[in-house]
C-alpha positions, 0 to 999 in steps of 0.5 A: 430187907432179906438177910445176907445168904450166908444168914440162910445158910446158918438157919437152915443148918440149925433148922436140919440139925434140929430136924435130924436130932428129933423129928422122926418123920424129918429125920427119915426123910433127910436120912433117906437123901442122904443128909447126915448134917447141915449142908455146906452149901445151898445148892447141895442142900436143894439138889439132894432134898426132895419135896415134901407132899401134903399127902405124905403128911396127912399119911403120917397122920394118919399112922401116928394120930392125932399129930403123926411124927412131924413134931420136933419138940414135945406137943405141949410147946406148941401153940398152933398148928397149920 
């Protein structure tokens, strides 16, 4: 069963207050869209975020070895990576 929209709207403004507060490479990206906050709607959310690429993440990569900046916690919390 899929949770209620309102549900999805509060997990994405946890998930975007995560992001901005300490992922870099997300940080910048959202910032760069204009995004200060957790959106107050869904619709706003998807019309001012743009897409993210996997050769924007493989460059990161490649900048910032091994992981690049897309790392919201410290390394030693993650398990697995994909």
């Amino acid at each position: 069963m899929t949770p209620h929209p309102t549900r999805h709207l509060e997990r994405l403004r946890v998930l975007v207050a995560a992001l901005l507060e300490s992922n870099p490479f997300y940080s910048a990206k959202l910032r760069a869209a204009g995004v200060q906050s957790g959106p107050d709607r869904l619709e706003e959310f998807t019309a001012r975020v743009p897409f993210t690429f996997k050769r924007e993440i493989a460059d990161d990569q490649l900048r910032h070895p091994p992981f690049g900046t897309n790392l919201t916690f410290p390394v030693e919390r993650y398990t697995r990576f994909c």
